[in-house]
Biotite code that builds the C-alpha atoms (Angstrom):
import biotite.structure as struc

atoms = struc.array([
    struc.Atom([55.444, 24.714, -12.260], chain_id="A", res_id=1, res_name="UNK", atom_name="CA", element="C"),
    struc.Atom([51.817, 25.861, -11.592], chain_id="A", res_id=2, res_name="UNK", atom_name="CA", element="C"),
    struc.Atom([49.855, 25.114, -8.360], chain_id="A", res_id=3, res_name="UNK", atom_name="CA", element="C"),
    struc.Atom([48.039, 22.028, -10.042], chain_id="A", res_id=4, res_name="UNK", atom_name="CA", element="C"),
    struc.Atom([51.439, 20.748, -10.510], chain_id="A", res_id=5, res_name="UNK", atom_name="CA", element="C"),
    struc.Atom([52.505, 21.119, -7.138], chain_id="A", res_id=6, res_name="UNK", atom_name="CA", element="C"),
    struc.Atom([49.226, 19.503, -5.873], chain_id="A", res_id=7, res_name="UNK", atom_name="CA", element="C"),
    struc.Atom([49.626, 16.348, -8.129], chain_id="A", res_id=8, res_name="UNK", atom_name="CA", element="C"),
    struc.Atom([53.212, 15.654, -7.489], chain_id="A", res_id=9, res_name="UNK", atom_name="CA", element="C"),
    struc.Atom([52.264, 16.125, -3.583], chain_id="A", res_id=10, res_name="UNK", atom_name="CA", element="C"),
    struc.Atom([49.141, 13.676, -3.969], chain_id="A", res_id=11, res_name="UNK", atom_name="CA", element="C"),
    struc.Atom([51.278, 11.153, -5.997], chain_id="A", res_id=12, res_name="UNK", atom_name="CA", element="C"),
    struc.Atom([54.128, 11.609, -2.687], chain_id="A", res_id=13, res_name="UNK", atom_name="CA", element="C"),
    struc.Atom([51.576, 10.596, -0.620], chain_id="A", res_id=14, res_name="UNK", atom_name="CA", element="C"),
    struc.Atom([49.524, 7.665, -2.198], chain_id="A", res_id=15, res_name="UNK", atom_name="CA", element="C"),
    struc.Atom([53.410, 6.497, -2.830], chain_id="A", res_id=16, res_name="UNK", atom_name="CA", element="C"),
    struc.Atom([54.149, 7.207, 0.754], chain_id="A", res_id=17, res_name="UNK", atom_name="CA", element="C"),
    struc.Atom([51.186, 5.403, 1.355], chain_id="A", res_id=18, res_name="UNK", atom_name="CA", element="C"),
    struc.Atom([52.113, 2.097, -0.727], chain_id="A", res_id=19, res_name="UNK", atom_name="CA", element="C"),
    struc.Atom([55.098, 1.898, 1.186], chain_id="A", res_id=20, res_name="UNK", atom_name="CA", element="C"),
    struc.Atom([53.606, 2.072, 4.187], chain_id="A", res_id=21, res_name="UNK", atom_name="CA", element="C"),
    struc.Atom([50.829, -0.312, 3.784], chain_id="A", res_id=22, res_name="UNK", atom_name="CA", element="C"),
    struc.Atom([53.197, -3.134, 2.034], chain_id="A", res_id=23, res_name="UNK", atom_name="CA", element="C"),
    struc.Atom([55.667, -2.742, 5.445], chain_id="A", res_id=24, res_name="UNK", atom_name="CA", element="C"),
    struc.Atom([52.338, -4.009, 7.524], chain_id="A", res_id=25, res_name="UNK", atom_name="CA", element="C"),
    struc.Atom([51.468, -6.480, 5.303], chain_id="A", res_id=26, res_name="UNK", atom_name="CA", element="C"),
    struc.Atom([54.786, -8.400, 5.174], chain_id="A", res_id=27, res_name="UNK", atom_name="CA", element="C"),
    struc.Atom([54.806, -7.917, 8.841], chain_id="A", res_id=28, res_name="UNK", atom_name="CA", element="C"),
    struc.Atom([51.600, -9.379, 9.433], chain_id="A", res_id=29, res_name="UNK", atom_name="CA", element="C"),
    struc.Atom([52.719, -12.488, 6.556], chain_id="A", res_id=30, res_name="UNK", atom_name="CA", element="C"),
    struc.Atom([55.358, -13.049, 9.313], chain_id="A", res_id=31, res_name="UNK", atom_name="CA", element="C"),
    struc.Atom([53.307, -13.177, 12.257], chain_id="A", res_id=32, res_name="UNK", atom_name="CA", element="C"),
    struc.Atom([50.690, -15.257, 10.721], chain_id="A", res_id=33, res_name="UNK", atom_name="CA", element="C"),
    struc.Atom([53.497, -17.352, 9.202], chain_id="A", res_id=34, res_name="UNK", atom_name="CA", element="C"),
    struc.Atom([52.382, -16.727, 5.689], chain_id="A", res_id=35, res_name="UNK", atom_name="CA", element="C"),
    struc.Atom([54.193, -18.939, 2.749], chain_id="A", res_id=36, res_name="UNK", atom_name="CA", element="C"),
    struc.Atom([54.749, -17.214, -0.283], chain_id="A", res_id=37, res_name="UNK", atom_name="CA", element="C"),
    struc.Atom([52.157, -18.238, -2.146], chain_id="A", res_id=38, res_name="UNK", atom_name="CA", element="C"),
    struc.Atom([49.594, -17.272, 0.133], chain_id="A", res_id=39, res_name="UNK", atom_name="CA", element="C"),
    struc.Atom([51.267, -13.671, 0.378], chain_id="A", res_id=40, res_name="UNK", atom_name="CA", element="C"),
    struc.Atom([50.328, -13.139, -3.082], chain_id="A", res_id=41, res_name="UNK", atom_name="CA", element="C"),
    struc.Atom([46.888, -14.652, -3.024], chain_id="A", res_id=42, res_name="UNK", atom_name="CA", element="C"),
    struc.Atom([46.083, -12.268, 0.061], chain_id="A", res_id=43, res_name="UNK", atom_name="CA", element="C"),
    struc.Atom([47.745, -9.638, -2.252], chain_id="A", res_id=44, res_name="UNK", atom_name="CA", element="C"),
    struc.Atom([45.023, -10.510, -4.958], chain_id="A", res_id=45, res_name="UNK", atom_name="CA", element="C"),
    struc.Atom([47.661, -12.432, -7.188], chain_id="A", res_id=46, res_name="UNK", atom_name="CA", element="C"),
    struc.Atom([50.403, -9.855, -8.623], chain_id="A", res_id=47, res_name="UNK", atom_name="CA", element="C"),
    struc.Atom([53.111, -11.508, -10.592], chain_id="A", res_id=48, res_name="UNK", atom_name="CA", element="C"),
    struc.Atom([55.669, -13.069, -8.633], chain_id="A", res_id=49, res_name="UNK", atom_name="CA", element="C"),
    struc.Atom([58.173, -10.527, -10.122], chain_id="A", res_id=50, res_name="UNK", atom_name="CA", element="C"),
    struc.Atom([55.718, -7.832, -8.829], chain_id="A", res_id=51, res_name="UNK", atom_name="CA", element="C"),
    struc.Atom([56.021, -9.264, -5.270], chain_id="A", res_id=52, res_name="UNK", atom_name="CA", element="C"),
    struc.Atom([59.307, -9.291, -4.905], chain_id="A", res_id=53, res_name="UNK", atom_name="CA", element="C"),
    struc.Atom([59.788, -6.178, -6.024], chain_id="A", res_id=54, res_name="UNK", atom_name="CA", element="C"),
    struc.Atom([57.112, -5.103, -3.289], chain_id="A", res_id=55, res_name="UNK", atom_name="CA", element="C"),
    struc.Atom([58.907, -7.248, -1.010], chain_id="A", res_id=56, res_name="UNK", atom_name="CA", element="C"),
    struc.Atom([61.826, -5.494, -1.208], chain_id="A", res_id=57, res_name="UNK", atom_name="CA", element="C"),
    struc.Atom([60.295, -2.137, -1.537], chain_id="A", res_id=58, res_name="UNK", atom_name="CA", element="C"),
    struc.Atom([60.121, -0.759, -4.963], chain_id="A", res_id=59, res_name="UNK", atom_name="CA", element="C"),
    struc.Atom([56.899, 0.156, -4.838], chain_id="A", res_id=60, res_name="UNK", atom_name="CA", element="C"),
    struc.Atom([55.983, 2.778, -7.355], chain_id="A", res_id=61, res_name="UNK", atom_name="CA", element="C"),
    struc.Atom([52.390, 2.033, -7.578], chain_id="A", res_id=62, res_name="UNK", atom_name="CA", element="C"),
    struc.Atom([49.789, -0.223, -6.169], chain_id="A", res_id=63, res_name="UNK", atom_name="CA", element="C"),
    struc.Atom([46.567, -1.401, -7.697], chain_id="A", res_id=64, res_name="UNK", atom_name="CA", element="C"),
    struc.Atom([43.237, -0.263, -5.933], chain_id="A", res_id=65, res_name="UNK", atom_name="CA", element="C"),
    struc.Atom([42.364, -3.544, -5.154], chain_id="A", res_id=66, res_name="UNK", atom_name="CA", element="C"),
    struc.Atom([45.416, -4.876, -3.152], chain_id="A", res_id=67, res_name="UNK", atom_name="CA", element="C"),
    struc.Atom([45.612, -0.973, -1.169], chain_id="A", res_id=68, res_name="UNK", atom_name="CA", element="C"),
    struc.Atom([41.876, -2.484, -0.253], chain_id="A", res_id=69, res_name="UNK", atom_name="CA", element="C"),
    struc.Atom([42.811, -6.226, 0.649], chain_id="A", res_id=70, res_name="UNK", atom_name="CA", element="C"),
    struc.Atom([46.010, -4.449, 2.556], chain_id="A", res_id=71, res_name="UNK", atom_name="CA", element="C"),
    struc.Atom([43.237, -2.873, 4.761], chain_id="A", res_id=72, res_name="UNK", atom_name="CA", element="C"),
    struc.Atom([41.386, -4.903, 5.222], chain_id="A", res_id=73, res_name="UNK", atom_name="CA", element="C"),
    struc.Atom([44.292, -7.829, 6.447], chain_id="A", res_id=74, res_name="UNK", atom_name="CA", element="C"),
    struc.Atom([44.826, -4.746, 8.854], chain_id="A", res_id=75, res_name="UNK", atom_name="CA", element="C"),
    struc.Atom([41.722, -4.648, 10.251], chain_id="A", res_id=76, res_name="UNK", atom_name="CA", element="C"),
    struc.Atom([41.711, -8.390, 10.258], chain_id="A", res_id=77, res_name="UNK", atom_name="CA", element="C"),
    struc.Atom([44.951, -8.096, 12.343], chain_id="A", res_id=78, res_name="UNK", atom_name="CA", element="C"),
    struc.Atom([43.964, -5.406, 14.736], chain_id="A", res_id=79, res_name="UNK", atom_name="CA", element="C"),
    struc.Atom([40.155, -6.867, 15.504], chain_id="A", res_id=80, res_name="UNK", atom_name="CA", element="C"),
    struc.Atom([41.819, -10.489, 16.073], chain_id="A", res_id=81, res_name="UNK", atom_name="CA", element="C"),
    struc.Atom([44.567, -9.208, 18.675], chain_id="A", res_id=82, res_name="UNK", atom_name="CA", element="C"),
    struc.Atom([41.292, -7.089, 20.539], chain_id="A", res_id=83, res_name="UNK", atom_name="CA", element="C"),
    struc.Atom([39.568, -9.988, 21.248], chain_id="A", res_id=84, res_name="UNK", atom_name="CA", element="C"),
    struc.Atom([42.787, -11.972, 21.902], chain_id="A", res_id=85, res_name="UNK", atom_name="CA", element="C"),
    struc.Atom([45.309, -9.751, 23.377], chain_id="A", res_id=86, res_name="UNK", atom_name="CA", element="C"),
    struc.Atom([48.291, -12.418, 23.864], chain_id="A", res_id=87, res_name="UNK", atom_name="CA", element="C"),
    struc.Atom([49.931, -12.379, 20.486], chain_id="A", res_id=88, res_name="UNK", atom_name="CA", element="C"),
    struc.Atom([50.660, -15.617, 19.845], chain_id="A", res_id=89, res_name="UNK", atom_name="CA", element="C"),
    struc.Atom([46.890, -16.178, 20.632], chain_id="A", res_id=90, res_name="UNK", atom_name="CA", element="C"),
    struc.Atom([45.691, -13.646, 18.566], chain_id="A", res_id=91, res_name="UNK", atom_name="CA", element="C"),
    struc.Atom([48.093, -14.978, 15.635], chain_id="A", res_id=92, res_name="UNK", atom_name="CA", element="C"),
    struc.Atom([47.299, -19.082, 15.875], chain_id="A", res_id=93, res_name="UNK", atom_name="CA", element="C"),
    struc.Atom([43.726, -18.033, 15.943], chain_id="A", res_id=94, res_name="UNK", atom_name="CA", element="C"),
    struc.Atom([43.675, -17.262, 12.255], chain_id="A", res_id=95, res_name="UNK", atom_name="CA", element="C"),
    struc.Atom([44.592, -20.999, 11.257], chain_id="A", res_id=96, res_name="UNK", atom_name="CA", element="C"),
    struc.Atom([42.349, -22.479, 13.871], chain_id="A", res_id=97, res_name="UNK", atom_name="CA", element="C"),
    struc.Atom([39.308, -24.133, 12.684], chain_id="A", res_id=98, res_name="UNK", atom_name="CA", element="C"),
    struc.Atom([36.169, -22.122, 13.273], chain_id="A", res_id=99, res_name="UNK", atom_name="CA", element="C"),
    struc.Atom([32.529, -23.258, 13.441], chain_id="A", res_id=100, res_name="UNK", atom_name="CA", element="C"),
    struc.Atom([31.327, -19.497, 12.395], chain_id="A", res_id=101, res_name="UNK", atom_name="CA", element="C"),
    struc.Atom([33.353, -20.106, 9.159], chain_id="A", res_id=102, res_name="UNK", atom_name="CA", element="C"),
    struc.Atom([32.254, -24.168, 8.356], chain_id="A", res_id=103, res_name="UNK", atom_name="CA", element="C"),
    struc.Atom([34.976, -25.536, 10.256], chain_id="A", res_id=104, res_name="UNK", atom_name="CA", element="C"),
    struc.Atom([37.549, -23.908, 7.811], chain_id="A", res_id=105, res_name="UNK", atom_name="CA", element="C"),
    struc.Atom([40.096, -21.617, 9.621], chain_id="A", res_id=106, res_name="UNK", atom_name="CA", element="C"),
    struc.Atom([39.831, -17.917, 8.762], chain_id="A", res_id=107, res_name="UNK", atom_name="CA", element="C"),
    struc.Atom([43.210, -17.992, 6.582], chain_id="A", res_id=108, res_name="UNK", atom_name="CA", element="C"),
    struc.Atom([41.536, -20.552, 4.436], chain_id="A", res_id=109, res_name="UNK", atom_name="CA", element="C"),
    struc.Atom([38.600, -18.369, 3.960], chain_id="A", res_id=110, res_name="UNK", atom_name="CA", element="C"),
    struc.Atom([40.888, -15.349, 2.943], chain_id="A", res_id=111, res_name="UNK", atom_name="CA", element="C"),
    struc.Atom([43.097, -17.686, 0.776], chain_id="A", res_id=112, res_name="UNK", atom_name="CA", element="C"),
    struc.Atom([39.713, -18.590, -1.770], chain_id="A", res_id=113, res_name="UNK", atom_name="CA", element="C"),
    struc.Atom([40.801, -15.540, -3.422], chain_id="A", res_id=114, res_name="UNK", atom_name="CA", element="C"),
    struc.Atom([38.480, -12.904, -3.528], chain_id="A", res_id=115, res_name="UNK", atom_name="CA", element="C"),
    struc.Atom([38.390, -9.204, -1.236], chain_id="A", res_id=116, res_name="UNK", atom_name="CA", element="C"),
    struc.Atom([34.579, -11.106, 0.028], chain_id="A", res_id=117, res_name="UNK", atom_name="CA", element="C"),
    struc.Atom([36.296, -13.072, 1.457], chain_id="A", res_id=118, res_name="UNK", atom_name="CA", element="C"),
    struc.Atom([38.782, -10.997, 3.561], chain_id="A", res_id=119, res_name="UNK", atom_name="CA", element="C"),
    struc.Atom([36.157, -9.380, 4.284], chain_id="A", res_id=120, res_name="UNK", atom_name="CA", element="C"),
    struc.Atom([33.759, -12.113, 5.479], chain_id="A", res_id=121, res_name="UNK", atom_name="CA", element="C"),
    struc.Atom([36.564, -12.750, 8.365], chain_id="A", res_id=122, res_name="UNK", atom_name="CA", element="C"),
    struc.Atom([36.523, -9.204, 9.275], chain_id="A", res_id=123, res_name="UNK", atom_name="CA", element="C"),
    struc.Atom([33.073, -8.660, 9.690], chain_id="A", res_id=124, res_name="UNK", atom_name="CA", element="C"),
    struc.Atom([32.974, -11.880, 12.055], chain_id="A", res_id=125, res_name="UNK", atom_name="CA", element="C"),
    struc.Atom([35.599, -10.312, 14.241], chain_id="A", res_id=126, res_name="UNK", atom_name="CA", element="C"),
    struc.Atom([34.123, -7.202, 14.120], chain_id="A", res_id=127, res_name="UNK", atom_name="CA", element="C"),
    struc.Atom([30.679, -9.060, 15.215], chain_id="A", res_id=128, res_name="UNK", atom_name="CA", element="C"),
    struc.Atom([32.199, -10.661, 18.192], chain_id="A", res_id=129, res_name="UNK", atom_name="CA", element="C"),
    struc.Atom([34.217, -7.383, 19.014], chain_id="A", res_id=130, res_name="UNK", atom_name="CA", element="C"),
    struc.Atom([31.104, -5.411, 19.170], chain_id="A", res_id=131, res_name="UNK", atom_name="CA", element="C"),
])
C-alpha cells in the first residue's frame, strides 16, 4: 500500500469519524429542543426516512455535504442560544418562542422552511445579539 493510500484511507477515518461525531450532537440537540421526527429530517435537509434511522442508530458511512453544513450550523445555533441564555431550559424554550426579529415566527419555524438560509438566518441573529 503506497503513501497515497495510507493518506486516503486516514482522510476517509476521519471525515467518517467526523459523521459520527456530528450526528451524536445533532440527535442530542433534537432532544433538547424536543424535536419530532419529522422535523429531525427537515433540519437534516430531508434524507430518506430509511437514511435517518440508520443515522439514528449510527451507521453512518457517509454524509452528504449539505447536512455536515446544516449539522454546523444547528451547532452554532445551539451554542450562540445557550451564551446569551445560560439556564438551559431557557436557552432551549427560546428556540420555539415567538420572535419579533424573525416576524413573530419562532426560530425553529424559520429553520423548519427547509433550506441551509434559513438555519442560517437564526444564527446570524444570535450571533448579532451575542456580539
Amino acid at each position: 500500500m503506497g503513501t497515497s493510500s495510507l493518506e486516503t484511507r486516514a482522510s476517509i477515518d476521519d471525515r467518517s469519524r467526523m459523521n459520527t461525531v456530528g450526528l451524536k450532537m445533532f440527535f442530542r440537540l433534537a432532544t433538547e429542543w424536543s424535536l419530532s421526527r419529522q422535523q429531525q429530517i427537515t433540519l437534516l435537509g430531508q434524507p430518506s426516512e430509511r437514511t435517518f434511522y440508520r443515522w439514528r442508530s449510527g451507521q453512518v458511512v457517509h454524509l452528504p455535504h449539505d447536512t455536515l453544513e446544516r449539522i454546523s450550523v444547528l451547532i452554532g445555533i445551539r451554542e450562540a442560544s445557550h451564551l446569551l441564555l445560560p439556564v438551559p431550559e431557557r436557552a432551549n424554550a427560546w428556540v420555539k418562542r415567538p420572535n419579533a426579529a424573525l416576524e413573530g415566527r419562532s426560530a425553529l419555524e424559520v429553520m423548519l422552511m427547509g433550506r441551509v438560509e434559513h438555519l442560517y438566518q437564526v444564527r446570524r441573529l444570535l450571533e448579532s445579539w451575542n456580539a
